[in-house]
Structure formats: structure tokens, C-alpha cells
C-alpha positions as CSV (number, residue, x, y, z in Angstrom):
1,X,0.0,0.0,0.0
2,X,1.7,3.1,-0.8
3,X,1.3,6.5,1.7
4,X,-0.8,8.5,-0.4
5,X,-3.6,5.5,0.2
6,X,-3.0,5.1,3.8
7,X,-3.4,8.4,4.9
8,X,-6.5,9.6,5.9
9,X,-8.8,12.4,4.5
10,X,-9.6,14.6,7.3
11,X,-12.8,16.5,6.7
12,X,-12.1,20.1,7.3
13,X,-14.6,21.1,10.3
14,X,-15.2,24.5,10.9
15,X,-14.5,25.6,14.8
16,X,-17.8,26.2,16.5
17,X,-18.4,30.1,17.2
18,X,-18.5,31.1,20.7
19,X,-22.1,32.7,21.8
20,X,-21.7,36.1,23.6
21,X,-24.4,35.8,26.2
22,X,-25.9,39.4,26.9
23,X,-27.8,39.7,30.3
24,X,-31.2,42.0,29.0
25,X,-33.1,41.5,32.2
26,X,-33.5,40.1,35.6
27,X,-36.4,38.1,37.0
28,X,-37.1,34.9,39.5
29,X,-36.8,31.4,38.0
30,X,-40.3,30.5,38.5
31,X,-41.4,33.0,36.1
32,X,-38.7,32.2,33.8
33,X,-39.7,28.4,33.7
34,X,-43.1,28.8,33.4
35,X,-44.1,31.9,31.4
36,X,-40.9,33.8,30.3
37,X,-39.2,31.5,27.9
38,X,-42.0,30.4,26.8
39,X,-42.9,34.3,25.7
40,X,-39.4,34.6,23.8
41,X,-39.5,31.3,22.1
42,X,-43.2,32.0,20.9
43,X,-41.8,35.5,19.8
44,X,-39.4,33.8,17.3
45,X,-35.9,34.3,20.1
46,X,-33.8,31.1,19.6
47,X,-30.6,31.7,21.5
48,X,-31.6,32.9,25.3
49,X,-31.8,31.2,28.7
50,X,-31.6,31.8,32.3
51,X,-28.5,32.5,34.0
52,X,-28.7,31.9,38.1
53,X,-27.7,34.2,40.8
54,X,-25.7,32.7,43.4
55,X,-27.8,32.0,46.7
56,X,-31.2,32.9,45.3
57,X,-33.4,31.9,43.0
58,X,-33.4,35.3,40.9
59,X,-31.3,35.4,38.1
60,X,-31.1,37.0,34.7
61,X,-32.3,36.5,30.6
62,X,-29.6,36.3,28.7
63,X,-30.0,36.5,24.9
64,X,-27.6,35.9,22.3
65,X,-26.0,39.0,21.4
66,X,-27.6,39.1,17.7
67,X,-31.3,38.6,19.0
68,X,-31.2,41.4,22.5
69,X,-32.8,43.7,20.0
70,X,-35.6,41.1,18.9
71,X,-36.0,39.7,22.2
72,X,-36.7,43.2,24.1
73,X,-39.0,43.8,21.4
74,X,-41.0,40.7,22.1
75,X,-40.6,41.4,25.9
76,X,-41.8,44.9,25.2
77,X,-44.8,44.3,23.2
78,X,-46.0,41.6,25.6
79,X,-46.0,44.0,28.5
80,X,-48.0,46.5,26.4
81,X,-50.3,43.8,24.9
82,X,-50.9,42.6,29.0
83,X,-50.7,45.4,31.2
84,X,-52.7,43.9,33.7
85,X,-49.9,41.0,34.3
86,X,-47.8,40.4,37.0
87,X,-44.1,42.1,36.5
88,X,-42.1,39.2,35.3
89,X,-38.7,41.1,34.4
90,X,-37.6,44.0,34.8
């Protein structure tokens, strides 16, 4: 067998990108898991999640820095479709 036929092709993978996470606003993780993500993904969002505060349950949304435009919109416009809701984020 000669070396050209030995060696392996390596299929050239491209490096995954890092996500810069960008903390848009703070809330509890019982309105996060039960109405708050739930809100963004509906709104068309697909990179966000919770990020935990130490000691508490509180914590923040953090979207992917090409949707915190989209996803404050959607935050935005739910507020001002339900004003009688409970504050979820702020």
C-alpha cells in the first residue's frame, strides 16, 4: 500500500463560534420556567436562557448577542399587549 492510500482524509470542520451571552433583564426562575421563555420562544428568540444568581433563586435572561434587539422587542410588546400582568422582568 503506498502512503498516499494510507493516509487519511480529514474532513475540514469548521471551529464552533462562541455565543456572547448578553444579560437583558433580571427576573425569579419560576417566572422564567413557566411563562418567560415560553414568551421569547413564541416570539421567534432562539438563543436565550436563564443564568442563576448565586444564593437565590433570581437570576437573569440572557440573549444571544444578535437577538437582545428582537428579544426586548417581544418582551416589550408583551407588556404593552398585557398590562394587567404580574411584572415578570424587569
Amino acid at each position: 500500500m503506498t502512503k498516499k492510500k494510507s493516509e487519511k482524509k480529514v474532513a475540514a470542520v469548521a471551529a464552533p463560534t462562541k455565543i456572547e451571552w448578553i444579560n437583558i433583564f433580571k427576573t425569579t426562575y419560576g417566572y422564567w420556567r413557566y411563562w418567560v421563555k415560553n414568551i421569547l420562544a413564541d416570539g421567534g428568540v432562539i438563543k436565550f436562557r436563564f443564568v442563576k444568581d448565586e444564593g437565590s433563586y433570581n437570576g437573569k435572561i440572557a440573549t444571544a448577542k444578535s437577538e437582545v434587539q428582537k428579544a426586548k422587542q417581544v418582551l416589550t410588546e408583551y407588556k404593552t399587549k398585557n398590562p394587567d400582568t404580574v411584572e415578570m422582568w424587569h
